[in-house]
N, C-alpha and C positions, 0 to 999 in steps of 0.2 A: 662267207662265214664272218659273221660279226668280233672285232677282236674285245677279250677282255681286259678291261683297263684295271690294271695293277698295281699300277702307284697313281699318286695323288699329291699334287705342291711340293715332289723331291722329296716325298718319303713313300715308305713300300712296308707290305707285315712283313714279319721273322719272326721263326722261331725259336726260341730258348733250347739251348744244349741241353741243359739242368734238367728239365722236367717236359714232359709228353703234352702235348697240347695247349703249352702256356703262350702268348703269342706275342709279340713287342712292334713297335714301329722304327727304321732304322731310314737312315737316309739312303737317296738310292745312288749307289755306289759301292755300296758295303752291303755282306752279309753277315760280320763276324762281330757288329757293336750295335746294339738299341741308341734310344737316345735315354733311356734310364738308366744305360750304360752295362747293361749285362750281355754276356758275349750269344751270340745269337748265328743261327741259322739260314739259310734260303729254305722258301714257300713262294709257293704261289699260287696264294691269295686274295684277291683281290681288295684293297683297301676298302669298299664300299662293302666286304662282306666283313666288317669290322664288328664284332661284340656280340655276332649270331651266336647262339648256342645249338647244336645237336646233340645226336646222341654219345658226340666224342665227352661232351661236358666240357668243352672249351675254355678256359679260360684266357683275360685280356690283360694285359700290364696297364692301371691306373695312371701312374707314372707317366706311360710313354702315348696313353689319351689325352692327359693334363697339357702335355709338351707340343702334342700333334693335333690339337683342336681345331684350329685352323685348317689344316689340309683335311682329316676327318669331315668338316662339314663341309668343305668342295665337292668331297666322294661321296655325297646322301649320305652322310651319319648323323645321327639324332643323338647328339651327345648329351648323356643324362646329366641330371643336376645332382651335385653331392652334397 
């Protein structure tokens, strides 16, 4: 069985306490701080499945894209332009 790779350049997703489905990138170490700095959760997620949408209506912290760009496009992310 193939494993799936979770994190990316020392950082990993998390989920936001606050709100259902909001997502953040946190360094990995931690499940309890973003790097946008709101208090966050464990998920696992795969950081390559970064800014998919389903039918949860996902949302992604701008913020902790901005800060994680670098690792983001390690993991295949096609980080959009703003």
């Amino acid at each position: 069985m193939k494993s799936i790779e979770l994190t990316s350049e020392g950082l990993h997703i998390t989920e936001g306490v606050s709100g259902v489905y909001f997502y953040h990138l946190s360094e990995v170490g931690t499940n309890a701080l973003s790097l946008c700095g709101a208090r966050t959760m464990n998920t696992q997620i795969p950081v390559a499945s970064w800014d998919v949408r389903g039918h949860l209506n996902e949302k992604w912290c701008v913020k902790c894209a901005t800060q994680g760009a670098e690792a983001l496009r390690s993991a295949g992310v096609e980080i959009a332009a703003n």
